[in-house]
C-alpha positions as CSV (number, residue, x, y, z in Angstrom):
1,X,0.0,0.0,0.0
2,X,2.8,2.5,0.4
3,X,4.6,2.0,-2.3
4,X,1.7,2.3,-4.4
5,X,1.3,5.7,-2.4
6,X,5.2,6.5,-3.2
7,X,4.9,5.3,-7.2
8,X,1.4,7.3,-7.6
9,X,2.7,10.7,-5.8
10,X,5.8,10.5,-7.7
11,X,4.2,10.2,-11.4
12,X,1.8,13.0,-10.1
13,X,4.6,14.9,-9.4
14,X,6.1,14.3,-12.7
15,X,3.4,15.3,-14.7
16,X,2.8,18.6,-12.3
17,X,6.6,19.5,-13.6
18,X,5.8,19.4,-17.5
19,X,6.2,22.4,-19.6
20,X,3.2,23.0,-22.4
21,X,5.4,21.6,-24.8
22,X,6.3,18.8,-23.3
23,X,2.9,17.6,-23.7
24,X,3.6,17.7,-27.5
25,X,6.3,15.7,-27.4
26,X,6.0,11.7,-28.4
27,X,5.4,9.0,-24.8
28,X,7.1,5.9,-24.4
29,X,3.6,4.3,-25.7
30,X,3.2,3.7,-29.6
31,X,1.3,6.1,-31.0
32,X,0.5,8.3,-28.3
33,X,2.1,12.0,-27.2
34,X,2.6,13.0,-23.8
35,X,-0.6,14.2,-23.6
36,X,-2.6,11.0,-24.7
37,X,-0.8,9.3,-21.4
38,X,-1.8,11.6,-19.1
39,X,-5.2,11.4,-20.2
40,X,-5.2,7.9,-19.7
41,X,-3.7,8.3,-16.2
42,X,-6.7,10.0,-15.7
43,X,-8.1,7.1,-16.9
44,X,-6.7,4.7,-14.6
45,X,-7.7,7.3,-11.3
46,X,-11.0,6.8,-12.4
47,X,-10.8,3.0,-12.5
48,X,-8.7,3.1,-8.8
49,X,-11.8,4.7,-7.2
50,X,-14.1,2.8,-9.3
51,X,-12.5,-0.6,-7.8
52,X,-12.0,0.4,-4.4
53,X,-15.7,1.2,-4.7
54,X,-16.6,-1.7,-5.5
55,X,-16.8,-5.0,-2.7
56,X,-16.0,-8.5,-3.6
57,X,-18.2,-11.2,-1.5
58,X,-15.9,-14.0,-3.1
59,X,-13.0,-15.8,-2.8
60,X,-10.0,-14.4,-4.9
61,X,-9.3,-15.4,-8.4
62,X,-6.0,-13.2,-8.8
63,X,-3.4,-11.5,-7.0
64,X,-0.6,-8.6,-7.6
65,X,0.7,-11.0,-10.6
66,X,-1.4,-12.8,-12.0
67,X,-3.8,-9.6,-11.9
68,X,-2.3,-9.3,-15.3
69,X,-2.9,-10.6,-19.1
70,X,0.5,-11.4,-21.2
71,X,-0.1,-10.6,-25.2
72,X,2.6,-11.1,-27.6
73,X,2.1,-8.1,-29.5
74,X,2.7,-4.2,-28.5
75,X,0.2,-2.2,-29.1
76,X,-0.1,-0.3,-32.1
77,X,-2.1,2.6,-31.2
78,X,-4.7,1.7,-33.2
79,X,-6.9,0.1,-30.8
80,X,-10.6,1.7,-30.5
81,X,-10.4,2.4,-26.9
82,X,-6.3,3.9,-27.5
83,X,-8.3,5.9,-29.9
84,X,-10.8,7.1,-27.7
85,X,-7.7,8.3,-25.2
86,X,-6.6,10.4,-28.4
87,X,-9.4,12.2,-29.6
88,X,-10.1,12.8,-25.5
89,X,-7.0,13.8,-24.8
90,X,-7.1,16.5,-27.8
91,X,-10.8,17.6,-26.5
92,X,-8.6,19.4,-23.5
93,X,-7.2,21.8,-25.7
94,X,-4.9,23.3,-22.9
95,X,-2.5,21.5,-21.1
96,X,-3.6,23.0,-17.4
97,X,-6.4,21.4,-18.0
98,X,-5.3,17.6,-18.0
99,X,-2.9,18.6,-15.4
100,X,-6.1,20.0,-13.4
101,X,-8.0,16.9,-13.8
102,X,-5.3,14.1,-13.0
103,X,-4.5,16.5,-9.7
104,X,-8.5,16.2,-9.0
105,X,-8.9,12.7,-10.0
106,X,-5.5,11.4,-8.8
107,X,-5.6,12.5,-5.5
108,X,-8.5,11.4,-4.8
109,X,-7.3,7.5,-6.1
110,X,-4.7,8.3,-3.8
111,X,-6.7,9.4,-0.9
112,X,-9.1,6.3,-1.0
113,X,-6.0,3.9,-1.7
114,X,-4.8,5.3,2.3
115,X,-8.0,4.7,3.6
116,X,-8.4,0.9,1.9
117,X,-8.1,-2.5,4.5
118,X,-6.1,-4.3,2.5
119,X,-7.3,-7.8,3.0
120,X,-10.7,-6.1,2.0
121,X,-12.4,-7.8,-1.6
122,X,-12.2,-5.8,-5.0
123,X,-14.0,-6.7,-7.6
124,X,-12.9,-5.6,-11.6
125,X,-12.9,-7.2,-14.5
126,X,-14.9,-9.8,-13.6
127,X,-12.1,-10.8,-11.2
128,X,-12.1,-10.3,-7.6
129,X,-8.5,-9.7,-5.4
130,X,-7.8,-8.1,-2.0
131,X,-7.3,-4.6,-2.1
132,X,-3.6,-4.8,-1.1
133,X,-2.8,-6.8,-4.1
134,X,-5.0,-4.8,-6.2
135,X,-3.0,-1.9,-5.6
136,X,0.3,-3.5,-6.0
137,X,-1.0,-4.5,-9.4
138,X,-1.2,-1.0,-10.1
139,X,2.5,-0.3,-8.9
140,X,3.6,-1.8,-11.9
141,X,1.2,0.5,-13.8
142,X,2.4,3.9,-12.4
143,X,6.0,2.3,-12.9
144,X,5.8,1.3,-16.0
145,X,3.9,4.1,-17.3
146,X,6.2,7.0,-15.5
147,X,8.7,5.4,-17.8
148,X,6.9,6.4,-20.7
149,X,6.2,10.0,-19.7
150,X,9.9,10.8,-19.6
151,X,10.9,8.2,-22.6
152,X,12.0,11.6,-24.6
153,X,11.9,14.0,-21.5
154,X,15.9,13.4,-20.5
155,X,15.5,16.2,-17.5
156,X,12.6,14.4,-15.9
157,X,12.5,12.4,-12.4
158,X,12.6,8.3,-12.8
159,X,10.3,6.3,-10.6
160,X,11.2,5.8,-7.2
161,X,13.8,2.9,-7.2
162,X,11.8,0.7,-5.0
163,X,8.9,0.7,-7.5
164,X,11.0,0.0,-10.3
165,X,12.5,-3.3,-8.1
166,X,9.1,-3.8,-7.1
167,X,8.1,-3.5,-10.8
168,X,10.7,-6.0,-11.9
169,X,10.3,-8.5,-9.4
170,X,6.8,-9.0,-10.7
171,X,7.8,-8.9,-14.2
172,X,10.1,-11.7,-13.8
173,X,7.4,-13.8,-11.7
174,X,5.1,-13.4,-14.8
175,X,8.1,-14.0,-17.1
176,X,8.7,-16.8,-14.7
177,X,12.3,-15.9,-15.6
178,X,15.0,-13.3,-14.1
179,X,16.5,-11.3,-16.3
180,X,20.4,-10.9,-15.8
181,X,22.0,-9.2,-12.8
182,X,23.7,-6.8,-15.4
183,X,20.4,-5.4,-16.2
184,X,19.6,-2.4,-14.3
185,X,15.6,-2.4,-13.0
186,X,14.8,0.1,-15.8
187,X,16.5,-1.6,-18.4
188,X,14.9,-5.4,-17.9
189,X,11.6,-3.3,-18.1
190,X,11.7,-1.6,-20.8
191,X,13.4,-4.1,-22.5
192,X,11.2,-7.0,-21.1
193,X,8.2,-5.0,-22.2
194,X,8.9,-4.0,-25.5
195,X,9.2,-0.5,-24.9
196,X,13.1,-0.5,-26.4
197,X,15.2,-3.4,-28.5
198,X,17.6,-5.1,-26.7
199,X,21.3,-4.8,-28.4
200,X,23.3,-7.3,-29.1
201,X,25.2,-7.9,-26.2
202,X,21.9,-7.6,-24.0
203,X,20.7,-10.5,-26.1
204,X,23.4,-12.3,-26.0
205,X,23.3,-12.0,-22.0
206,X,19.3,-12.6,-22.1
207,X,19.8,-16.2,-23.8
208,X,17.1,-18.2,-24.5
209,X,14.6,-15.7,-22.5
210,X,15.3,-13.3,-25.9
211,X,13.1,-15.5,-27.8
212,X,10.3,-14.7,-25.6
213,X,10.3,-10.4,-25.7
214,X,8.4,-8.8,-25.2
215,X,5.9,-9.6,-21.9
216,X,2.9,-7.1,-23.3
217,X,0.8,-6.9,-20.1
218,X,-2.7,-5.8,-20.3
């Protein structure tokens, strides 16, 4: 629970620090700018609080891991709802804007994320999980996803480091693999996820596991 605290105020904080233009400027997600990813972190507030909101009477059916879906494509861009997050994103017109409602939205994910039992039940996508794994799921996501906010932004802050250990640590559980000690965290995610190429000599070190990049969670 408080490292999804730490990981959420720290991408907060990150967005808060962009420039205008920097909203412009391309994310670490195909096909989307800046701006397209904070609009989905919006997004992803909204489905915090929607969650948290929402009781379980069941057993669980997934935890902090197996919360999430492996694909083996990246995305594109050119899925409907990715499109949606564009054209909404756009309808702001003024960065303050998005930057007012993540602030609005985000702190109040955060907010009810402090206030959560975490053994309490969470039902989304037709899954149920405790609350504290629920929002350990989501560490990855604020990881993962500060990562792509300053892909191009070489001044910006970098996750906290225990997020990004965190963040690996479930990667390799899903990977059922570790990627090499050599790797720094951000390095095995971004090249675990697709979001940059290995090169050859990080191939060479990943072995056999190279035939198996990217890990595209959903």
């Amino acid at each position: 629970m408080d490292l999804f605290s730490r990981s959420w105020t720290a991408l907060l904080a990150a967005v808060a620090e962009l420039s205008d233009e920097d909203f412009a400027r391309p994310s670490g997600c195909t096909g989307w700018l800046v701006r397209d990813l904070v609009c989905h972190l919006v997004i992803d507030a909204q489905d915090v609080l929607i969650t948290l909101a929402t009781p379980a009477g069941t057993e669980p059916t997934r935890d902090a891991v197996t919360y999430w879906e492996v694909t083996e494509e990246p995305p594109t861009g050119d899925d409907p709802l990715d499109a949606l997050t564009v054209r909404l994103a756009a309808a702001y017109q003024e960065p303050w804007l998005l930057k007012f409602h993540l602030d609005d939205v985000g702190s109040a994910a955060g907010r009810a994320a402090g206030l959560a039992d975490p053994a309490a039940r969470v039902g989304t996508r037709d899954e149920v999980l405790t609350a504290g794994d629920y929002l350990s799921a989501y560490v990855l996501e604020w990881t993962l996803h500060h990562l792509d906010l300053i892909a191009h932004l070489p001044d910006a802050a970098e996750p906290p480091a225990e997020g990004l250990a965190r963040t690996r640590e479930m990667l390799e559980r899903i990977a059922g693999a570790a990627f090499p000690p050599s790797f720094s965290d951000r390095d095995a995610l971004l090249i675990g996820t697709g979001r940059r190429a290995p090169t050859g000599a990080e191939e060479a070190e990943l072995g056999e596991l190279a035939a198996r990049l990217p890990f595209v969670l959903g």
